[in-house]
VEXNU-423722 format. One record per residue: residue in one letter; y, x, z of N, C-alpha, C in turn. Coordinates in steps of 0.001 Angstrom, whole numbers, padded with zeros to 6 digits, always signed. Atoms other than C-alpha are relative to their C-alpha. Layout:
// residues N
AYXZYXZYXZ;...
// end
This chain:
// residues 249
X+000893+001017+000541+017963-005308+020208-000787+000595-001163;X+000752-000454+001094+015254-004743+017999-000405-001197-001303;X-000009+000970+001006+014928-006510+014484-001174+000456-000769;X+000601-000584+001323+012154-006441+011797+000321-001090-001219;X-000142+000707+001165+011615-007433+008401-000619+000095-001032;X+001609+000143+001204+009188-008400+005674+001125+000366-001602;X-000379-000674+001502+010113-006389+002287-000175-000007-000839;X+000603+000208+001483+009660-006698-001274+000493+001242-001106;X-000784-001177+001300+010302-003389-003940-001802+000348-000852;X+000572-000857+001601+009133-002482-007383+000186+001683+000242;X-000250-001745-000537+008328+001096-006707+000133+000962-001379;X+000146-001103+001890+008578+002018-010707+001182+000881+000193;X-001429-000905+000502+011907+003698-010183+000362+000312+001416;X+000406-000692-001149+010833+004857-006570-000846+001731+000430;X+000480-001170-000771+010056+008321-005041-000750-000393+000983;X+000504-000271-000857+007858+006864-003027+001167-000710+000832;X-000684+001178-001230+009095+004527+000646+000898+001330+000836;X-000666-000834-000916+009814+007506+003074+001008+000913-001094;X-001050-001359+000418+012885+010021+002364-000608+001131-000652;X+000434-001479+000424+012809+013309+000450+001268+000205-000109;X-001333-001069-000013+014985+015817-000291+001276+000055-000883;X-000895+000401+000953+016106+014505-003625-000931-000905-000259;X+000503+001126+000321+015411+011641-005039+000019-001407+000728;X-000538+001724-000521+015713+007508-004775-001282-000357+000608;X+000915+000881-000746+013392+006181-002000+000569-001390+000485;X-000621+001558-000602+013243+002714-000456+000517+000302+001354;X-000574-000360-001184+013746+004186+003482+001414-000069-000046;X-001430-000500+000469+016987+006025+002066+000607-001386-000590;X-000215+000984+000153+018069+002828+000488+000206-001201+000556;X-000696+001271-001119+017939+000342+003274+000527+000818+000977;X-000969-000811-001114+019182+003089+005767+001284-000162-000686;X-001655-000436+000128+022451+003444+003973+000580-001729-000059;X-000510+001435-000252+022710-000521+003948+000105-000513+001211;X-000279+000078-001291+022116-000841+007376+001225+000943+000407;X-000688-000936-000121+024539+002263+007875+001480-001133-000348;X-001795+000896+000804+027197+000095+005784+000996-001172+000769;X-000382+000727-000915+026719-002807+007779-000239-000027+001588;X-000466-000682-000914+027124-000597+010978+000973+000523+000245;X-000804-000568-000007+030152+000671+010234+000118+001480-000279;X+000657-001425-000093+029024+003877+009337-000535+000735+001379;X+000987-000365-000786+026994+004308+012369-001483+000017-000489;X+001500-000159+000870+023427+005676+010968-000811-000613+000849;X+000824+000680-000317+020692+003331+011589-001396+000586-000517;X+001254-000591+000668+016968+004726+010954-000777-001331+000331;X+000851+001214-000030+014218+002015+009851-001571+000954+000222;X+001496-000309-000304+010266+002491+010915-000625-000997-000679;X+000991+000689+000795+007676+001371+008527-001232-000317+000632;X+001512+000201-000375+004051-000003+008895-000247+001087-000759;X+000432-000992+000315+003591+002929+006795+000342+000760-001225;X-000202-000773+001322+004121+005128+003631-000137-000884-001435;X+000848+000825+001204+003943+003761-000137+000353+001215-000935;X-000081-000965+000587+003699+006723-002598+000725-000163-001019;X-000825-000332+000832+005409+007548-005914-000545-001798-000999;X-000179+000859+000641+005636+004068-008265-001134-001246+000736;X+000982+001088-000568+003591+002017-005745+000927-001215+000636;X-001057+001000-000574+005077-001519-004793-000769-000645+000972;X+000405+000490-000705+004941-003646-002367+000326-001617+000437;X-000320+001556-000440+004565-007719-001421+000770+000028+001324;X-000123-000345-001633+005030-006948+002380-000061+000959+000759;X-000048-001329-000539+005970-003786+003410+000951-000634+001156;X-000092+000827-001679+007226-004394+007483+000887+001218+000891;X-000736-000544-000721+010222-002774+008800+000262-000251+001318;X-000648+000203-001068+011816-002388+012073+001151+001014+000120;X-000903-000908-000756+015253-000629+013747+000659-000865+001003;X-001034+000583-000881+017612-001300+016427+001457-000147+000144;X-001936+000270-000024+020970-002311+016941+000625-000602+001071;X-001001+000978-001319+024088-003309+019507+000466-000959-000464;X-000803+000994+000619+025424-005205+017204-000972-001751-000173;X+000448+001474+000329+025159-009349+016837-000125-000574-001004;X+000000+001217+000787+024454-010093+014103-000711-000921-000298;X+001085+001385+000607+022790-013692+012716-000936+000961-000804;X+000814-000630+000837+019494-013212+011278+000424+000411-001673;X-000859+000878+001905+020712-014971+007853+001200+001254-000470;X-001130-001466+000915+023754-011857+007572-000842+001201+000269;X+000914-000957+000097+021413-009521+008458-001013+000337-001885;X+000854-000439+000861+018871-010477+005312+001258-000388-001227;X+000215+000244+001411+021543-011735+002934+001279+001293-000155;X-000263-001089-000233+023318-008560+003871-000586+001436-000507;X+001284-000973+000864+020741-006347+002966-000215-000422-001138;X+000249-000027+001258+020324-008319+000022+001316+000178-001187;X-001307-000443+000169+023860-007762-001157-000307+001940-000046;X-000396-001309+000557+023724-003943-000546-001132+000739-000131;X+001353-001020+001049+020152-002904-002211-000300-000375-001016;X-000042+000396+001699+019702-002915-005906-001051-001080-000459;X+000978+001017+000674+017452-005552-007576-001640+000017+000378;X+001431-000358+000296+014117-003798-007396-000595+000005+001688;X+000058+000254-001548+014318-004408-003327-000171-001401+000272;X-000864+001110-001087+014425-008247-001635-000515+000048+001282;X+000111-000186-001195+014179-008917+001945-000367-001241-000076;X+000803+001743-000372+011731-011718+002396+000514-000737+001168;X-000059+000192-001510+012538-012093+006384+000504+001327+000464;X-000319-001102-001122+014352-010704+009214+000075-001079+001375;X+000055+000488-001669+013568-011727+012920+000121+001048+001116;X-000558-001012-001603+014779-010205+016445-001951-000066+000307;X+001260-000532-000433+011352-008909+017953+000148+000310+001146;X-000053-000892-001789+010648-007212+021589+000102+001168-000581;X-000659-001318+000206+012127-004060+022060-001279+001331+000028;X+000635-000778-000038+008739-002553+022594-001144-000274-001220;X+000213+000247+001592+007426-003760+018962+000300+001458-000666;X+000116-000945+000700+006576-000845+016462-000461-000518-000870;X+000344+000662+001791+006210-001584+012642-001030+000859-000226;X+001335-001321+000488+003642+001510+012621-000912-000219+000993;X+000617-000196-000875+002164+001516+015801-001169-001014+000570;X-000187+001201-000295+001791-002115+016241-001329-000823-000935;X+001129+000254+001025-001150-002554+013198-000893-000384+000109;X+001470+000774-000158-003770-004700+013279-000913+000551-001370;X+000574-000301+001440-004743-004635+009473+001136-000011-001019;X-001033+000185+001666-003238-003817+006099-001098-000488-000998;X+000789+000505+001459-004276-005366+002677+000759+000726-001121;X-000719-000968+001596-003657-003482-000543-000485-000601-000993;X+000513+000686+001118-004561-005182-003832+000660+001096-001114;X-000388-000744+000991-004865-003697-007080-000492-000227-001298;X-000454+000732+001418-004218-004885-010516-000686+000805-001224;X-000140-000943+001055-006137-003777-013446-000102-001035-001528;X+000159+000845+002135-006141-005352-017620-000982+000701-000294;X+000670-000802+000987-008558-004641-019434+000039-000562-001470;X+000122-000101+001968-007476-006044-023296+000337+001122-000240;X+000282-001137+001132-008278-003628-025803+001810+000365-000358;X-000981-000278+000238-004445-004079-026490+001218+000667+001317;X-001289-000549-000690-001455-002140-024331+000889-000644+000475;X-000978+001278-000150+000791-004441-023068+001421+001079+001164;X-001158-001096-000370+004307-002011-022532+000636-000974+000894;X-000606+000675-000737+005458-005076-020429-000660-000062+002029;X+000980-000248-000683+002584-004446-018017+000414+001239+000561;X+000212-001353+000341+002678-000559-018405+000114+000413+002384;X-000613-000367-001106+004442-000065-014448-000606-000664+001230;X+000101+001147-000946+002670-003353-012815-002105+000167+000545;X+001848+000453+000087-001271-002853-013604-000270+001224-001065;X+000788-000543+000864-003430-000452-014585-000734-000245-001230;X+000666+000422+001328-004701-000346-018598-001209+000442-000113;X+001256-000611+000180-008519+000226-018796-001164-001061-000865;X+000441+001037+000807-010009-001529-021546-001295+000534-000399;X+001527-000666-000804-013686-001141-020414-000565-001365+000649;X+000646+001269-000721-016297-003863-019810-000607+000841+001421;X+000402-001049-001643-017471-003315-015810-000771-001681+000409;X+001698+001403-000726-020756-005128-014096+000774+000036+001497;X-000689+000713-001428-019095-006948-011337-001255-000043+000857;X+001132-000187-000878-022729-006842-009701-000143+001463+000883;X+000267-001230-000633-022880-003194-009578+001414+000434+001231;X-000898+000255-000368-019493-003402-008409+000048-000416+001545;X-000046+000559-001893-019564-005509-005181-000798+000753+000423;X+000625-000770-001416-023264-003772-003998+000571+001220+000026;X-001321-001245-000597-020982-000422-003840+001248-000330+000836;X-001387+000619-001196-018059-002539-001829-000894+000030+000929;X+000689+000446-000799-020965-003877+000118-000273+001459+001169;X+000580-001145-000393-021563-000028+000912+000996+000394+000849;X-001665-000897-000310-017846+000904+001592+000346-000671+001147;X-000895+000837-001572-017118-001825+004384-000721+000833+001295;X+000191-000766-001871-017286-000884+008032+000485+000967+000448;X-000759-001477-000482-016465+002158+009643-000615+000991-000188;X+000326-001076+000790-016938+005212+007799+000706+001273+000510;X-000718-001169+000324-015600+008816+007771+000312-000233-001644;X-000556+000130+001274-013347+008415+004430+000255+001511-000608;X-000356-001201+000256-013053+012155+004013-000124+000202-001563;X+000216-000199+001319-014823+011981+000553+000955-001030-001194;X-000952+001200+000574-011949+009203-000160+001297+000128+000406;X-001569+000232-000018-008799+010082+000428+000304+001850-000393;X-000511-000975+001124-007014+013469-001183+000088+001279+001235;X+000185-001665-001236-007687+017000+000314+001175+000440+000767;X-000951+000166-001015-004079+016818+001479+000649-000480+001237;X+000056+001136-001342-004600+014284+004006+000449+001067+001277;X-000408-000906-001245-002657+015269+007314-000734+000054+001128;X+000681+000602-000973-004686+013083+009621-001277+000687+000953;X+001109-000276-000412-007130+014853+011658-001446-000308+000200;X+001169+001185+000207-009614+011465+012268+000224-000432-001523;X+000327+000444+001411-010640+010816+008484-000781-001764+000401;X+000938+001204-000370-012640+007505+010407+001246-001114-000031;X-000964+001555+000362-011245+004140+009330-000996-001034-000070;X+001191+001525+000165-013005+000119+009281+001029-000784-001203;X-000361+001055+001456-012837-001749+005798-000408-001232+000263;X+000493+000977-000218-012796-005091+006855-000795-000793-000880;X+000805+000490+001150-013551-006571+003604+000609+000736-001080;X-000069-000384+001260-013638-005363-000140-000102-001380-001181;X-000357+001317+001258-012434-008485-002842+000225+000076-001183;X+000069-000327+001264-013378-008158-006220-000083-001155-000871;X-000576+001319+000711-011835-010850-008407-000149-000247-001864;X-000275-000026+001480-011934-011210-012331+000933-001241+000007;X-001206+000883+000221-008955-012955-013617+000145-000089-001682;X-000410+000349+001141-007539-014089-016803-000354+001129-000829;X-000789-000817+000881-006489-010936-018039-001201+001697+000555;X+000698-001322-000426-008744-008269-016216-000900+000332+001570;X+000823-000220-000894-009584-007583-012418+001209+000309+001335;X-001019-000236-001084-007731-007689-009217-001215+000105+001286;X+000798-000690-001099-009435-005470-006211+001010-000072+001422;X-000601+000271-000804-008459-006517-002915-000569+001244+001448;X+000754-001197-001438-009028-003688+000575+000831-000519+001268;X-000535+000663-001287-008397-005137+004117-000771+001086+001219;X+000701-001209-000805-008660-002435+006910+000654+000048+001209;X-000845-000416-001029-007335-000958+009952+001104+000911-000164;X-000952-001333+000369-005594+001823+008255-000594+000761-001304;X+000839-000407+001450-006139+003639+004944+000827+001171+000454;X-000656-001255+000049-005411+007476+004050+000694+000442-000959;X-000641-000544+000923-003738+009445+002229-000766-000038-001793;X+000565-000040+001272-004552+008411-001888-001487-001101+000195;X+001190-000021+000161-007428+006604-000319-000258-001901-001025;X+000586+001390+000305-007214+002880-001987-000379+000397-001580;X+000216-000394+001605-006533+004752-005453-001526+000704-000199;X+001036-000861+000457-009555+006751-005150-001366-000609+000005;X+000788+001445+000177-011618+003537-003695-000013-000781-001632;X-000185+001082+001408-010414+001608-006992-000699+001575-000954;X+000058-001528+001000-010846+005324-009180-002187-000629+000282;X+001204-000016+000114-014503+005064-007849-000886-001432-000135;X+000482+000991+000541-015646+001395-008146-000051-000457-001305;X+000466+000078+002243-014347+001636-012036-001471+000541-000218;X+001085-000871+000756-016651+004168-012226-001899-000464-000010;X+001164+000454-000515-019456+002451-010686-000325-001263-000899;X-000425+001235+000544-018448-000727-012788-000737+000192-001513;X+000089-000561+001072-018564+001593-015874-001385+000186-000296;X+001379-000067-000153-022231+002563-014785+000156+001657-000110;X-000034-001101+000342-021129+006143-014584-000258+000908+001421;X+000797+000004-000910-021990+006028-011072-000722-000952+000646;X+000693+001060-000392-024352+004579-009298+000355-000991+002037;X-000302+000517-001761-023709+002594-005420-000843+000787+000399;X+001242-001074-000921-026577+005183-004134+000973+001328-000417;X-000895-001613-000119-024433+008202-005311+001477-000240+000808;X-000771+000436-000564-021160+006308-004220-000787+000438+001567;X+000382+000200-001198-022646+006192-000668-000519+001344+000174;X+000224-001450-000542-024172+009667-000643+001279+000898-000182;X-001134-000130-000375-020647+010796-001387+000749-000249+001282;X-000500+000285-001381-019674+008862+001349-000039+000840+001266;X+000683-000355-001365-021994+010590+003959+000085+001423-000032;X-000336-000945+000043-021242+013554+002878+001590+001005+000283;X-001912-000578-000833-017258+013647+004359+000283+001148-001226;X-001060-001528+001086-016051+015899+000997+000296-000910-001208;X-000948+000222+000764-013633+015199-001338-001015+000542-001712;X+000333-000462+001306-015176+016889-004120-001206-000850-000408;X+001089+000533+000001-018628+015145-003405-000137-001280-000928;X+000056+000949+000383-017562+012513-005344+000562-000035-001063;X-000094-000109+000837-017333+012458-008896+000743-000657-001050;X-000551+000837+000470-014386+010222-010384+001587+000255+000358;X-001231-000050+000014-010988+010153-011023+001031-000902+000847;X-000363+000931-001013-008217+008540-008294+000960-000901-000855;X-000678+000936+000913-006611+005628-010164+001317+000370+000407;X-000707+000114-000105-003253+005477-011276+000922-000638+001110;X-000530+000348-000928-000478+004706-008571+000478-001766-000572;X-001082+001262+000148+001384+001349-010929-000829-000819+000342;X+000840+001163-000755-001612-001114-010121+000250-000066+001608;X+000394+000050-001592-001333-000432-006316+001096-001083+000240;X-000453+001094-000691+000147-003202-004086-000407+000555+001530;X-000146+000061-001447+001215-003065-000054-000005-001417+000207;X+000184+001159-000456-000072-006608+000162+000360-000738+001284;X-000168+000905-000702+000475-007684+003390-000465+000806+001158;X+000373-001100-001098+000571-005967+007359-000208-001281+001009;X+000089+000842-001167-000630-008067+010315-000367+000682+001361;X-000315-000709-001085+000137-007204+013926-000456-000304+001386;X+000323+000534-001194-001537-007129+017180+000741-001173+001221;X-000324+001625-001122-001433-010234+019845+000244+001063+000872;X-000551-000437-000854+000483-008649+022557+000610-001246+001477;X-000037+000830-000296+000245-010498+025585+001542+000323+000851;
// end
């Protein structure tokens, strides 16, 4: 039987979702809870996808399989029992056996958090980026306006990228002012490696007036990393907002 399950972790005291060699990930962390309540039979979980070093997530979207029966309900309050605080398990439902948490992707949403008072707020520090910087929400959107659709992202995501197709569709770009600062919303088919930080990195900049949406966009068309002149925002603002999954008839 195959199970998934809607996830919740603070990635401040995360290596990052997938395994490494050393260090505390979230993967490693619900594997050995599933493992526990397997009997020590190792269970491996499949993600909708990666979340890097201190990045969290609303709805990150597991799946694995199992012989075992158990109720949904000991399944999640099971898992919530043997992973530390900075984890919960929103949901767990039985699925079809030919269901993939990666494969399976319609769209992801990423949101990303920034302050801008002049003051520091050390309570903040892990949750939201500090950039205490007025930004023209005009210049702002016509550069989103530029970024939606389907692009080659090459000049947007980090020269390490594994992916061979750099081509991705930005469904929409949501640029919010709030109380306290600015919350940037990205809805897509798939993002790359570094690429929402480097999206947010370059709309500050555009915000700032330090570029313009006509250089943004000739960056664009130009598929290079370097072509584009701005720094890739910090990882603690990022958010794994939310994964939604193809109609399978």
């Amino acid at each position: 039987m195959r199970y998934k399950a809607i996830i919740q972790y603070d990635g401040s005291q995360f290596l990052g979702y997938q395994i490494q060699a050393t260090g505390r990930t979230v993967q490693d962390e619900l594997q050995k809870a599933l493992t526990k309540m397997h009997k020590g039979t190792p269970v491996k979980i499949h993600a909708s996808g990666r979340t890097d070093t201190g990045v969290h997530a609303k709805g990150q979207v597991v799946h694995w399989d199992s012989e075992l029966t158990i109720p949904l309900e000991g399944y999640q309050r099971g898992l919530e029992t043997l992973t530390a605080d900075d984890i919960a398990i929103v949901a767990v439902e039985q699925v079809a056996d030919d269901f993939h948490a990666r494969y399976d992707v319609a769209a992801k949403e990423y949101r990303y958090f920034v302050k801008t008072a002049a003051q520091r707020d050390p309570f903040t520090r892990h949750y939201a980026l500090h950039y205490p910087f007025s930004l023209d929400e005009s210049r702002m959107n016509e550069a989103a306006r530029l970024l939606e659709g389907e692009h080659d992202f090459t000049s947007f995501c980090s020269a390490r990228t594994e992916r061979d197709s750099k081509v991705r569709t930005l469904y929409a770009i949501t640029i919010n002012r709030n109380v306290d600062g600015w919350e940037f919303s990205f809805k897509g088919s798939g993002f790359l490696y570094n690429m929402v930080r480097i999206l947010v990195g370059a709309l500050l900049s555009v915000g700032q007036q330090k570029l313009t949406p006509q250089e943004l966009q000739a960056a664009l068309e130009k598929k290079d990393r370097t072509a584009l002149n701005c720094r890739t925002a910090p990882p603690q603002g990022l958010y794994l907002w939310e994964v939604s999954y193809k109609e399978k008839n």
